[in-house]
Each structure stands twice: as structure tokens, then as C-alpha cells.
DRENDO-1510 file (C-alpha; in Angstrom, 1 decimal, always signed):
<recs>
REC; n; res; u; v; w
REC; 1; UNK; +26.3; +8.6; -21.2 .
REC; 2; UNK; +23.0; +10.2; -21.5 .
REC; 3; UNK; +21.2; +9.9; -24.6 .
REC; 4; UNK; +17.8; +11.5; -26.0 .
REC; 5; UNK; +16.7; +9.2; -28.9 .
REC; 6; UNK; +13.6; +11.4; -30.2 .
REC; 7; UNK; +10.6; +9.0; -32.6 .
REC; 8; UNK; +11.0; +6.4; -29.6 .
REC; 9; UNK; +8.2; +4.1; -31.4 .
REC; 10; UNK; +10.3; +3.2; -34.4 .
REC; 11; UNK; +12.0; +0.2; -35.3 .
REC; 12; UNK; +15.4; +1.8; -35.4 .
REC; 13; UNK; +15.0; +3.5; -32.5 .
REC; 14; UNK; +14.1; +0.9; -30.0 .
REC; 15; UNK; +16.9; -0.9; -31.5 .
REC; 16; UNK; +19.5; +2.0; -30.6 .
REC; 17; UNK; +18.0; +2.6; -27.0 .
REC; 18; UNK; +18.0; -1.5; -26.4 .
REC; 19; UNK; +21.7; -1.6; -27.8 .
REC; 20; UNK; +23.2; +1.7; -26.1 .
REC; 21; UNK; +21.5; +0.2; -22.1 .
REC; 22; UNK; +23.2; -3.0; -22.8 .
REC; 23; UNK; +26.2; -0.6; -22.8 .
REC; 24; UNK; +25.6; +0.9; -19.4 .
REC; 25; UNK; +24.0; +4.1; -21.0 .
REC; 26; UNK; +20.9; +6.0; -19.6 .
REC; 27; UNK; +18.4; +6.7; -22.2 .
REC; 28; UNK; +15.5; +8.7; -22.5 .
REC; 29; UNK; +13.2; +8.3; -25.8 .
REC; 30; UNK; +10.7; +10.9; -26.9 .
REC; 31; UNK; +6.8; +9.4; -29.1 .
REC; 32; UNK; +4.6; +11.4; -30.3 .
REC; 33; UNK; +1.5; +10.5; -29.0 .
REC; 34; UNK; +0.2; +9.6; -25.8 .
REC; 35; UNK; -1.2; +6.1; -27.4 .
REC; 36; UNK; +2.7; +5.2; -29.1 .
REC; 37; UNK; +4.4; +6.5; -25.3 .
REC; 38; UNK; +2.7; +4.1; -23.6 .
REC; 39; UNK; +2.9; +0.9; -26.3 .
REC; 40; UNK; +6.6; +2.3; -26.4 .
REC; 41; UNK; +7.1; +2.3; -22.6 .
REC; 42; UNK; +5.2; -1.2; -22.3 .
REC; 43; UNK; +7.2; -3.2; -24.4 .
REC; 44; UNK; +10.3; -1.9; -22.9 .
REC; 45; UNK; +9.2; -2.5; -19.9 .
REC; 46; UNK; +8.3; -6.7; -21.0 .
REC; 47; UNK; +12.0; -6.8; -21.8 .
REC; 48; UNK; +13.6; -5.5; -19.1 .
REC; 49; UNK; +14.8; -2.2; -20.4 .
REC; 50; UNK; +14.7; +0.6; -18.0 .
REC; 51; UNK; +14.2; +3.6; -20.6 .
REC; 52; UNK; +12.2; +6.5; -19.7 .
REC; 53; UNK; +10.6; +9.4; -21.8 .
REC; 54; UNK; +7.8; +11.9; -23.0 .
REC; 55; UNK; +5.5; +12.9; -25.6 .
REC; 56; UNK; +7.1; +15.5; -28.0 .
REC; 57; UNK; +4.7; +17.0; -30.3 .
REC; 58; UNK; +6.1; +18.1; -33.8 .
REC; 59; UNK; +3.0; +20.4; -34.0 .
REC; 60; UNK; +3.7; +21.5; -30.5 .
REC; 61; UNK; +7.0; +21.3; -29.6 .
REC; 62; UNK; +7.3; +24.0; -27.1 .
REC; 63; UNK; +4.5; +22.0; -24.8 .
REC; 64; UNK; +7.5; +19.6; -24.3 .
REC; 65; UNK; +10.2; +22.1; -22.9 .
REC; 66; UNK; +10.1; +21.3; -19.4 .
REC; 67; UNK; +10.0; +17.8; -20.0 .
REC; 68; UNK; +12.7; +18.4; -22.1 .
REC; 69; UNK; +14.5; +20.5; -19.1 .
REC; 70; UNK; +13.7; +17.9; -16.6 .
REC; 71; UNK; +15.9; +15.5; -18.4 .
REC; 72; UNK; +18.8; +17.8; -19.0 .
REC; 73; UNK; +19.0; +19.7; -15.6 .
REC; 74; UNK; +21.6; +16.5; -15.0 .
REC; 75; UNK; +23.4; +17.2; -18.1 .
REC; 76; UNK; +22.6; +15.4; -21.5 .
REC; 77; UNK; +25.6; +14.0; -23.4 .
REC; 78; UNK; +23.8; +13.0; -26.8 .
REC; 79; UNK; +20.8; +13.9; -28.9 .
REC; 80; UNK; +20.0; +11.4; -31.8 .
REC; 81; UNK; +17.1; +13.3; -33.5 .
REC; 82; UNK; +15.2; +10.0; -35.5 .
REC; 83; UNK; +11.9; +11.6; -35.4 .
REC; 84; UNK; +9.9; +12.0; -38.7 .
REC; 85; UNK; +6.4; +12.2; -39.7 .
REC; 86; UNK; +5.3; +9.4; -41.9 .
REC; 87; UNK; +6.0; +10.0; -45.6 .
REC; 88; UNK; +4.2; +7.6; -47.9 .
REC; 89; UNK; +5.3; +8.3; -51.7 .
REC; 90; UNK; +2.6; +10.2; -53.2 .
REC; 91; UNK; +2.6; +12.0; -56.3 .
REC; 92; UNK; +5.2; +13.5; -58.5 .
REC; 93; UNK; +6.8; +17.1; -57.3 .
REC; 94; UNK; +4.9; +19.5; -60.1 .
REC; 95; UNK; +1.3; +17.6; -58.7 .
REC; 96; UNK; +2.3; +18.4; -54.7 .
REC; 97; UNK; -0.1; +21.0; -53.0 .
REC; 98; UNK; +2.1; +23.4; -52.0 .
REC; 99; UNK; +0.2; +24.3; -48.7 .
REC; 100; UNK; +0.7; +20.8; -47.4 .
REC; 101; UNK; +4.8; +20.8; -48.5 .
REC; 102; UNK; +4.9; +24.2; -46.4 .
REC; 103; UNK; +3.2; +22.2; -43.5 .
REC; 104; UNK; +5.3; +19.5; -44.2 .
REC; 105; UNK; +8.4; +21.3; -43.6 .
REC; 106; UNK; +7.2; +23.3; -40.9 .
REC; 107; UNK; +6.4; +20.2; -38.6 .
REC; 108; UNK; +9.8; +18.2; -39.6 .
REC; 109; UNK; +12.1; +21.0; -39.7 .
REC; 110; UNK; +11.1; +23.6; -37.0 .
REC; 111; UNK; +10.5; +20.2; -34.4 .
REC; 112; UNK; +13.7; +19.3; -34.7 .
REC; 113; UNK; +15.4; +22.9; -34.9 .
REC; 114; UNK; +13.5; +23.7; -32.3 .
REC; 115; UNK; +14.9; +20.6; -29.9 .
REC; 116; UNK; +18.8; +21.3; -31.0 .
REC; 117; UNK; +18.5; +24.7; -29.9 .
REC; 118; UNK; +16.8; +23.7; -26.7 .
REC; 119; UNK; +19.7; +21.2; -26.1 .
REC; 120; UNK; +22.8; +23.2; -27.1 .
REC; 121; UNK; +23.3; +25.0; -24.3 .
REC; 122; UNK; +23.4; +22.3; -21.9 .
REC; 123; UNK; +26.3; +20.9; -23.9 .
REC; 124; UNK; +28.0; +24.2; -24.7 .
REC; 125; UNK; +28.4; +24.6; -20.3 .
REC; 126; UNK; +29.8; +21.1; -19.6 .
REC; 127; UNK; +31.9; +21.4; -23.4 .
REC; 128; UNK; +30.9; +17.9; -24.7 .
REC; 129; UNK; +28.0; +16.9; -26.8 .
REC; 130; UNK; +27.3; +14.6; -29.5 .
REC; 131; UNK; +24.8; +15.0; -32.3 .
REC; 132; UNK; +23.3; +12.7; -34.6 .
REC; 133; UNK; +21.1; +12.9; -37.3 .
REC; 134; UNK; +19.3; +9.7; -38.9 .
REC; 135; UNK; +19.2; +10.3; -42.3 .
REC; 136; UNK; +18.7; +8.4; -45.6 .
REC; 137; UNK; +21.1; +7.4; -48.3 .
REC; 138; UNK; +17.9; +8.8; -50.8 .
REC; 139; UNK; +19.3; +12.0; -49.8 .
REC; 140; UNK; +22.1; +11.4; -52.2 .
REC; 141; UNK; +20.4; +9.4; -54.6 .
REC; 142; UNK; +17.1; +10.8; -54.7 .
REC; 143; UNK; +14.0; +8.5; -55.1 .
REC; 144; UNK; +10.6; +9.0; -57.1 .
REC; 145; UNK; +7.8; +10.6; -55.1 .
REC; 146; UNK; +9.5; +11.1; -51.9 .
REC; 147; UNK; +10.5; +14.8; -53.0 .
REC; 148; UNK; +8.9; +16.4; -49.4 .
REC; 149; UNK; +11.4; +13.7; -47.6 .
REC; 150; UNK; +14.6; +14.4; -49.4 .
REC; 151; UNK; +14.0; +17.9; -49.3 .
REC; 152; UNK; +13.7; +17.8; -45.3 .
REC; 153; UNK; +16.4; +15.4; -44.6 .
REC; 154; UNK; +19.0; +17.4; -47.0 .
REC; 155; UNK; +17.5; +20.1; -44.6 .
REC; 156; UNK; +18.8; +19.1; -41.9 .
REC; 157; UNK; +22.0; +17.4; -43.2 .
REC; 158; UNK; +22.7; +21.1; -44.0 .
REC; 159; UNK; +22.4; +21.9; -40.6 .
REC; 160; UNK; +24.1; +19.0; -38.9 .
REC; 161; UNK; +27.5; +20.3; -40.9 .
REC; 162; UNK; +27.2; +23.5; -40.2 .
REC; 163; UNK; +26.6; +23.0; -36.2 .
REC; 164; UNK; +30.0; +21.0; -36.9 .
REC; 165; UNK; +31.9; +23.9; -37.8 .
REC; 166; UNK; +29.9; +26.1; -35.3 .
REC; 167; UNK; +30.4; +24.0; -32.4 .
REC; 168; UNK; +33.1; +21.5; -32.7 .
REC; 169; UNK; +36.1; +24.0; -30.6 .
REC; 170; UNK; +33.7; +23.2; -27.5 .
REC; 171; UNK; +33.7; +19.3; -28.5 .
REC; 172; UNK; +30.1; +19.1; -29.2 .
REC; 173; UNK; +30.5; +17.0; -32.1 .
REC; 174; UNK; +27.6; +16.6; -35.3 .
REC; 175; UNK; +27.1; +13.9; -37.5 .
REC; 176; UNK; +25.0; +12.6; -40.2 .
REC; 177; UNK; +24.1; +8.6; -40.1 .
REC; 178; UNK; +22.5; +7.9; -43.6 .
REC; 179; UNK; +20.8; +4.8; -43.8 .
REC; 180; UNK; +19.9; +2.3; -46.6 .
REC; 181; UNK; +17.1; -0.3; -46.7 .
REC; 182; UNK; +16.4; -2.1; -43.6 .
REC; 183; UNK; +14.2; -4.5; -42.5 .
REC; 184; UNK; +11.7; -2.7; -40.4 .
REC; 185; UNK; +8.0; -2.1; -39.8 .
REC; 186; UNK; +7.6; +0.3; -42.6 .
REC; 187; UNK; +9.8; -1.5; -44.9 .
REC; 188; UNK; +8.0; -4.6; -44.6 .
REC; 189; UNK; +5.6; -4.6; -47.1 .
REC; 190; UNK; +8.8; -4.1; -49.3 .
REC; 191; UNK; +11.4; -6.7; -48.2 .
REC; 192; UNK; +8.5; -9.4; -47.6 .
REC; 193; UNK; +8.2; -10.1; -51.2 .
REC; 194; UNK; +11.1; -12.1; -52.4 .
REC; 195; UNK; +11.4; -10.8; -56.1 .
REC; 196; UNK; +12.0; -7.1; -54.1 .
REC; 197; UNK; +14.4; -8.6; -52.2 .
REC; 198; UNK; +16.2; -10.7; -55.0 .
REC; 199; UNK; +16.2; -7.5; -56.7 .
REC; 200; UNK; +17.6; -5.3; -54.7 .
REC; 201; UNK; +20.5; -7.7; -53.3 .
REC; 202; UNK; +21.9; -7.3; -56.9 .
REC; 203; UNK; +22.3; -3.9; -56.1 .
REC; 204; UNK; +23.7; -4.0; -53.1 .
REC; 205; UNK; +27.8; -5.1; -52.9 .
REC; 206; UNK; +27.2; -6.7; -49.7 .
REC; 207; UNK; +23.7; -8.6; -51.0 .
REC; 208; UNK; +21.7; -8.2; -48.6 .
REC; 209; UNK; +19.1; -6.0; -46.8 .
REC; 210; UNK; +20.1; -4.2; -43.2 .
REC; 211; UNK; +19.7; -5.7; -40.5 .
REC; 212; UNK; +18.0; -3.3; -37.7 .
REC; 213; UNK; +20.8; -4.2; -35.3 .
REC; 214; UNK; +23.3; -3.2; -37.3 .
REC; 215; UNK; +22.0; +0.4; -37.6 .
REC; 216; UNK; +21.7; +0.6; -33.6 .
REC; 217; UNK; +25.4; -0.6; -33.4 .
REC; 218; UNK; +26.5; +2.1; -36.5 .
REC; 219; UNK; +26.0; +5.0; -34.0 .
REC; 220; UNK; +28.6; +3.4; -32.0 .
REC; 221; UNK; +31.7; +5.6; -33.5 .
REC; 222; UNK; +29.9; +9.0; -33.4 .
REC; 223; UNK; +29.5; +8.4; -29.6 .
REC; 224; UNK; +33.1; +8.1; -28.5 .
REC; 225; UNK; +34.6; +10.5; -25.6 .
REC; 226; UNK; +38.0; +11.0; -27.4 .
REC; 227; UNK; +36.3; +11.1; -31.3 .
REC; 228; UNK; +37.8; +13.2; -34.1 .
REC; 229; UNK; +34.5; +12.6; -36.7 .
REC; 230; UNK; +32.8; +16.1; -36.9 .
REC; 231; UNK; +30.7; +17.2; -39.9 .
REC; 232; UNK; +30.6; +13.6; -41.2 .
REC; 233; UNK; +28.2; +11.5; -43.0 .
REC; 234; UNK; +28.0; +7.8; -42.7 .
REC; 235; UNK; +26.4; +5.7; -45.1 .
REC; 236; UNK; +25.4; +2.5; -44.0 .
REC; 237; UNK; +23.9; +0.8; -46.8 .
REC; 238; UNK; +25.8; -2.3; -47.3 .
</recs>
């Protein structure tokens, strides 16, 4: 297959794109800077994993079109859309500027818009796509001071279903993978501290934090040629 995994530079990410090439799959990653493309490409490249990609500006999406095209003139198969502007929590939702929650929107939402309608069309001529949207379980639950995030992701969860029913007679199937906590980078100063992690295995039937691995090998069911999971969303969270 060949898979676009977009916010290349995250944890998750490089642990999709190292798990779906150790399946045979070409992959193609998107970063958002020149600085995190080329500390992207680099460790790849230490390993041993032959990914390729390009810079794909939320701001500027539409400067990455034919890089974008140059990709897909071959066909594309998937499009995992991971991308997401760093959210740290912040204030409660009545204290939010509302100028910088319009911005907000406008860079997470219109990016990744923006990219599924570039893509759809290669998928609607050869009739077989796959979509998948990273989510998070906080979309269900909700979480203090993270209002601008839920908001987005429920977004685009909306959309996801709706591209389902839209699109699923031409087998380009959409999906929703929601995700718990993990143990990445951004998580770190969370899951470090023993009394956060005691804590939150009590909550958790399964008691214990994700694993990024087991994230990367999640996406495995949504990917299948002969798949019957359209509209779905998957919570991984233990």
C-alpha cells in the first residue's frame, strides 16, 4: 500500500510509518517545518527506514499541492491525517480569546479539510481508499482546559463519518482511531511521575498506560483490502 502519515515528527507517527514498512508498505510522512523534516528524515534514515516526505504547512497548506500531487500521480491507497498544532491546556472556555480559537480552528480544521479534498479524487478513480483520523478518547469524555482541542477533533470526527456515508459505495473507507494516554514525548512529563501513573492505572481496566507500538499496530484493521468497518470509531485506551 501507499500511505501519507501527515505530523511525521510525532511519537505516534514515526511509530506507524516504522510498523506499516516492516509490512512491505511505502510511506510518505508530511512535518511542518523545514527544521522537524529534516530531524524527521535523519533519524529515519539512522534506522534504516526508507520513508520519504515534505513540509506541509497548516498556515499554508496550498504551497504543498504539488508535493502533495507528486506523491499521488502513482496512486495513494491511505491518508492517516495525525497532524495537530500543539495544544497546551490553558485557561477555562469563558476566559479563551476568541480571535485565537477562530485561528485555532482555522489552522487545524481547513489543513486538514483542505488535504482530504486534495486526496479524494485520486481514490474516487482507482475506487479504493482508506481514511483515518487520529483522534482522542477526550473527545468523548471531555477534559478541563483543552476546550479548542475537543472542539477540533469532534470536528473532524464529524467529518470522518460523514465521508463514510459519502464515499463508502466506491470502497474508500473512513474511520476514527481514538486514542487514550500513551507514553510519548508530550505525555512525558505526565507518565514520568509515578503517583500520575499509579493513579491513572486504577482507572484504566487493563492498568496500564499505552504503549506507542500498540497504537501503530491499532491502524492495522482499518487498512485491510477486503474491510467492512466504515464510519467507525475505535477506542484504544486500554
Amino acid at each position: 500500500m501507499k500511505i501519507l502519515v501527515t505530523g511525521g515528527s510525532s511519537d505516534i507517527a514515526k511509530a506507524i510509518i516504522k510498523h506499516r514498512i516492516h509490512k512491505g508498505d511505502d510511506v510518505y510522512f508530511t512535518s511542518s517545518s523545514q527544521n522537524s523534516f529534516e530531524k524527521t528524515k535523519n533519524e529515519y534514515f539512522e534506522q534504516n527506514i526508507n520513508s520519504k516526505g515534505f513540509i506541509f504547512s497548516f498556515s499554508e497548506p496550498e504551497s504543498s499541492k504539488l508535493d502533495l500531487m507528486n506523491i499521488c500521480n502513482q496512486g495513494l491507497d491511505v491518508l492517516i491525517l495525525n497532524a495537530w498544532t500543539r495544544n497546551p491546556p490553558t485557561r477555562k472556555f469563558h476566559e479563551e480569546k476568541f480571535d485565537k480559537i477562530r485561528s485555532y480552528f482555522e489552522l487545524n480544521l481547513m489543513a486538514n479539510i483542505w488535504l482530504i479534498q486534495q486526496v479524494l479524487p485520486i481514490m474516487i478513480s482507482q475506487k479504493f481508499g482508506r481514511i483515518i483520523f487520529i483522534s482522542s478518547f477526550s473527545t468523548q469524555n471531555g477534559t478541563g482546559y483543552y476546550s479548542k482541542y475537543v472542539m477540533g477533533k469532534s470536528a473532524i470526527e464529524g467529518l470522518i463519518k460523514n465521508l463514510a456515508n459519502e464515499y463508502g459505495e466506491l470502497n474508500i473507507l473512513s474511520n476514527t482511531l481514538r486514542l487514550g494516554i500513551f507514553k510519548t514525548s508530550r505525555t512525558k512529563k505526565y507518565w514520568s511521575k509515578d503517583s500520575y501513573v499509579e493513579k491513572m492505572s486504577k482507572i484504566i481496566p487493563q492498568n496500564s498506560l499505552g504503549e506507542i507500538d500498540q497504537a501503530a499496530k491499532a491502524i492495522d484493521v482499518f487498512l485491510e483490502k477486503d474491510q467492512y468497518i466504515n464510519g467507525a470509531s475505535l477506542d484504544v485506551t486500554g
